[in-house]
N, C-alpha and C positions, 0 to 999 in steps of 0.2 A: 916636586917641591916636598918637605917636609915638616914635622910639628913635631911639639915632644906635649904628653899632658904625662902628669904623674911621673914622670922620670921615665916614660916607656919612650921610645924613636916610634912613632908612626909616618907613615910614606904614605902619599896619595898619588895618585896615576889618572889623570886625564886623558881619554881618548879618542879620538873623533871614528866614527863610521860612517862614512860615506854613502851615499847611494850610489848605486851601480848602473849604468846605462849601457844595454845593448843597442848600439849604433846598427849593426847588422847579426843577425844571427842565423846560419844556414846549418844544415842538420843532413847527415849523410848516414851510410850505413848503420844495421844496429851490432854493435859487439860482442864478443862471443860473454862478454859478462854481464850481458844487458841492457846495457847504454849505447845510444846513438854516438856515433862521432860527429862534433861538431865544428866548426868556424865559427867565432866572431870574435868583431869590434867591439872594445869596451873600454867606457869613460867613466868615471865619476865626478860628481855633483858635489857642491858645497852644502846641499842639506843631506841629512842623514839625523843618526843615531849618534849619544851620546852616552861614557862609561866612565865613572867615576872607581879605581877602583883602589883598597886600603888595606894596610895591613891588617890581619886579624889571626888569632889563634886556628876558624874553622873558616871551612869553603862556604859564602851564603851569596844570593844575588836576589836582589830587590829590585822591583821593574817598577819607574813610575813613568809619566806622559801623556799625550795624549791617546795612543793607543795601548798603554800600560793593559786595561781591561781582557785586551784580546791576546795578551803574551803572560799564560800562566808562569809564575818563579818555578816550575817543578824541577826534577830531574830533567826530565827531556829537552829540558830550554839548551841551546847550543852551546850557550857560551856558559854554559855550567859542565858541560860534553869538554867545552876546547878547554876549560881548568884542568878536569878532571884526568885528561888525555895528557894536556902537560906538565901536570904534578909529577903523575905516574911516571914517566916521561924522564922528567930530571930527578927521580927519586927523592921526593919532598916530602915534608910532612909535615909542614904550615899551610896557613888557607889563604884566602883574601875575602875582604866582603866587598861584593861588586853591583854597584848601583847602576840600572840601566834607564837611561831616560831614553822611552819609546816617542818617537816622535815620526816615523815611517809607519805607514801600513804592513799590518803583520800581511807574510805572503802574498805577497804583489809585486814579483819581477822585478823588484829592484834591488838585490840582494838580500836587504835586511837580516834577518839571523845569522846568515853568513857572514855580515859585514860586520855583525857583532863579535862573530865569534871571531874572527878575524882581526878586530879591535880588542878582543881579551890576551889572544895570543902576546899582541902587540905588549898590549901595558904589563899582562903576566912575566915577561920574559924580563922588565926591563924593573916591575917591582922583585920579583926575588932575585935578580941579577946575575940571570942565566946565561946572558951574553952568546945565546945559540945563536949561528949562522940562519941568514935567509934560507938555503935550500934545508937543512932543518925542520924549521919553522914549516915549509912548505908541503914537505913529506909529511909531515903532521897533519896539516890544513887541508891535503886530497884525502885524509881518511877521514876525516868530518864533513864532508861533502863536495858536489861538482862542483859551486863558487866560490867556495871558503880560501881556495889557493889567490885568488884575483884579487879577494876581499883583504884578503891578507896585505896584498900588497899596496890596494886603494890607487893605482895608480895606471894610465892607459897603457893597455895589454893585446896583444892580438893573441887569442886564446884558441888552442887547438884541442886534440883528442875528446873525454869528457869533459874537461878543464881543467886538464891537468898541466896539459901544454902549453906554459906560457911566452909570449916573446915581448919584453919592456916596450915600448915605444914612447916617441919625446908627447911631452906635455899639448893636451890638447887645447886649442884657444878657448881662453875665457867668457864666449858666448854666453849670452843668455838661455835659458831652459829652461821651459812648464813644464812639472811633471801636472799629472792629473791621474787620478784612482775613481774610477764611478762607484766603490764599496762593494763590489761583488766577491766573493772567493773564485777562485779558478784551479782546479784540479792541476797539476802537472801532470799527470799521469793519464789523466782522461785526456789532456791537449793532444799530446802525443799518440792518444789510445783514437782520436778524428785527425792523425795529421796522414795525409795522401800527396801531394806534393814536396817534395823536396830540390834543394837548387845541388846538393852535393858537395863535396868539400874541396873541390879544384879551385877554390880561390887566393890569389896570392894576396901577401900581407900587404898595406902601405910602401908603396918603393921609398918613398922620402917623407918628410915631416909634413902633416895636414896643418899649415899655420893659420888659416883663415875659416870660415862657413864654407868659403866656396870651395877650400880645398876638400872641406867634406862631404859636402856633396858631387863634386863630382870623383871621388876613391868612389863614393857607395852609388852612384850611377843608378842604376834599377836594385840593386841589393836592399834588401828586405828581411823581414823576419817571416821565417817557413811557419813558425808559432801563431804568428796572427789570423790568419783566416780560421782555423779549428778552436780557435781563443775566441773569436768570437761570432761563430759559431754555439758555443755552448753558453757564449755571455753576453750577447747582442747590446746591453751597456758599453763595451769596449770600442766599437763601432760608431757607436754615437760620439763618444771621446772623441774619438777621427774626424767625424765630420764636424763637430764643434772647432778643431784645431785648421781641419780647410775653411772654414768661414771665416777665417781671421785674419785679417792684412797684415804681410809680412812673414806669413807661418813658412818657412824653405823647404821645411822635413816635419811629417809629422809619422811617427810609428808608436809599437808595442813595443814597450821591452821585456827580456826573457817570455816565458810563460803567463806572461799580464798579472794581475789586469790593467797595471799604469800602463798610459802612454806618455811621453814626451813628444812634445815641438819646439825645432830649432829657429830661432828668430836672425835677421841680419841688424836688428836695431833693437837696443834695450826696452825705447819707450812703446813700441809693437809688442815686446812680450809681459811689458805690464797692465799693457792695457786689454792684452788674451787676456791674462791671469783672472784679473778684475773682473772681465765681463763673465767666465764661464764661470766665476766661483759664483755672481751673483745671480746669475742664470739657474744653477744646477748647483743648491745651497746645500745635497748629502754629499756631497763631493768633494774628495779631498785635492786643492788644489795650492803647489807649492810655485812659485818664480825663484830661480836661482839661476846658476850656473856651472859652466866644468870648472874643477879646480884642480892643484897641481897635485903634489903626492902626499899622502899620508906620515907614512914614518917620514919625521923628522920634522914633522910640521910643527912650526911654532904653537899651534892648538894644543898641541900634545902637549902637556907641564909634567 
């Protein structure tokens, strides 16, 4: 959409960022550039982050939310990285000023930063009207990081190599989903620095479209996250997540996604995961606790204005 004040054209960009869900996440050798190779499945959720973002003379980004506190505006913030990457990029020399409403836990496995920056790409490309190609965009987004390619896309991905290697897959069903964050920080580096197990990456992708619960759970069968036992291991909160989401009637699936410390559970009935939601937000009151669901794809989404 846009506005004029004083006879100037300003343009606003609306963004959605998604959360990220690792459905399964298996982890195999480590690469000769230091990264493991991985497998998995990945969904996103209708909550997430949100990016306002506007014409302006200079590059600025302003973070407000409820976890705005834990997500300084500096340089380092991603999605002043994924501006700065795509300025450069299309040889610009205008800014944007981009307002981030933090409403996900900073670094808690469920993309977040990524998903942001992911989300800047998006609206960046579409306010200065760069009209770049997805694979583009995407060659972009593995230099800002392993999720930033996924996040980019917001949309169910069977994800290979570091996460670089994407393959689309059709829309996952509208399910219901708790996520839950106990508030801990969790190392990535430390996860990986206690992971001893691994399943490998011999897994193949979905043969057909997972249209129901039951179709996903039985793709992911015993499939797991290689991340969870060393996650928590070092965060013995995360565990408990677990066992709050098995006491709950109705829970199908309950895991870690990425690196934690959120976990998700999958419900087969909405009114079962409002009433998890309920119980363990009022149980366990530091605790961030979200009910939503998978939703379909990002770009193009009618959210986007």
């Amino acid at each position: 959409m846009s506005s004029s004040t004083g006879g100037r054209s300003a343009a606003t960009i609306r963004v959605a960022a998604p959360a990220k869900i690792n459905l399964l996440l298996h982890v195999g050798e480590r690469r000769p550039d230091g990264f493991h190779e991985l497998q998995s499945l990945i969904g996103f959720t209708e909550a997430g982050d949100q990016l306002e973002i506007s014409s302006s003379a200079e590059l600025s980004l302003a973070v407000r939310g409820p976890f705005a506190s834990a997500l300084p505006s500096s340089d380092d913030n991603l999605v002043l990285k994924a501006a700065r990457a795509l300025r450069q990029q299309s040889r610009r020399t205008d800014g944007a000023a981009i307002v981030l409403t933090k409403n996900l836990p900073v670094a808690s496995g469920i993309g977040g930063g990524s998903a942001d920056a992911g989300a800047a790409l998006r609206g960046l490309d579409r306010l200065w009207d760069l009209n770049l190609s997805q694979q583009q965009l995407l060659k972009l987004a593995a230099e800002l990081g392993s999720d930033v390619p996924v996040c980019l896309l917001s949309r169910p991905c069977w994800v290979e190599g570091r996460g670089e290697a994407l393959s689309e897959l059709p829309p996952l069903p509208r399910m219901p989903v708790v996520l839950v964050n106990p508030g801990v920080a969790v190392s990535t580096s430390a996860v990986f620095g206690l992971l001893n197990a691994r399943s490998g990456t011999a897994r193949s992708r979905p043969a057909k479209p997972l249209e129901s619960l039951w179709d996903v759970i039985g793709y992911l069968g015993d499939a797991g996250n290689d991340l969870e036992a060393p996650a928590c291991e070092l965060a013995p909160a995360i565990q408990e997540v677990l066992n709050a989401f098995d006491r709950e009637p109705g829970c199908a699936l309950a895991a870690m996604s990425g690196s934690g410390a959120t976990c998700f559970a999958l419900f087969h009935d909405p009114d079962f995961a409002e009433g998890a939601a309920s119980r363990i937000a009022q149980d366990h009151r530091s605790w961030w606790v979200s009910l939503t669901r998978f939703a379909g794809p990002a770009i193009g989404d009618p959210n986007e204005e």
